[in-house]
C-alpha positions, 0 to 999 in steps of 0.5 A, spaced: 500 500 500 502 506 498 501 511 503 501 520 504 503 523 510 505 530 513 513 530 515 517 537 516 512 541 513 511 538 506 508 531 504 511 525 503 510 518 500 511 511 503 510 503 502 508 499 506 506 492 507 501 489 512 499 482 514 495 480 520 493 473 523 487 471 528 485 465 530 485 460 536 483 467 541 490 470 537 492 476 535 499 477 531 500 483 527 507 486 521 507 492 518 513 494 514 515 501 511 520 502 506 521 508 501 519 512 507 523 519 505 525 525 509 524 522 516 526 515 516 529 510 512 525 503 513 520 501 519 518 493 522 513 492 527 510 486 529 505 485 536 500 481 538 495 479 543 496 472 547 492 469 552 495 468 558 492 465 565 485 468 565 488 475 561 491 478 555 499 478 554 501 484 549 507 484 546 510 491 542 517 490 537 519 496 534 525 497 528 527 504 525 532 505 522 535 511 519 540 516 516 538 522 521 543 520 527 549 518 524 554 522 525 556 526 531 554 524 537 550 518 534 549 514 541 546 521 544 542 521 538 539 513 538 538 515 545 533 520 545 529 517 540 529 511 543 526 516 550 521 519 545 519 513 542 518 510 548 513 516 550 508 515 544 508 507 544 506 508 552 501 513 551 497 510 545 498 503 549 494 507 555 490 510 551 487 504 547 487 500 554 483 506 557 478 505 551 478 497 552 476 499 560 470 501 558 468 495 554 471 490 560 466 486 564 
């Protein structure tokens, strides 16, 4: 699938490719982006949903790669956005767990 979004002010095309599975009380999830442009180079995601003992396990893996912190102070820069991804993906976590609670029994 080709894609648009917003990034530094301008628009920018992408391509991504996405599969899910559902069965047994399973959920698994992979997105892959390539060609992506100015923001990064290429992006994995794979997550799902397990049962576990009466509950839901979630697990999240998440790879980006790109060419903006190379260079200069390299660690530093991997560090901060790790920090900053971290952020967003706990957050939407949350939120998507808020909006569960009230569907919960």
């Amino acid at each position: 699938m080709v894609y648009t979004y917003r990034c530094y002010g301008s628009s920018s095309r992408g391509l991504a490719h996405r599969v899910l599975c559902v069965r047994d009380g399973m959920a698994f999830a992979a997105e892959r982006q390539i060609y992506v442009g100015q923001s990064y180079n290429s992006l994995q995601i794979l997550y799902g949903l397990v049962p576990a003992d009466g509950k839901t396990l979630v697990f999240y893996l998440n790879r980006t790669s790109t060419d903006q912190v190379a260079g200069f102070m390299t660690g530093t820069r991997h560090s901060m956005g790790r920090k900053i991804m971290e952020k967003e993906v706990r957050k939407h976590f949350e939120d998507v767990l808020a909006s569960l609670g009230s569907h919960r029994q």
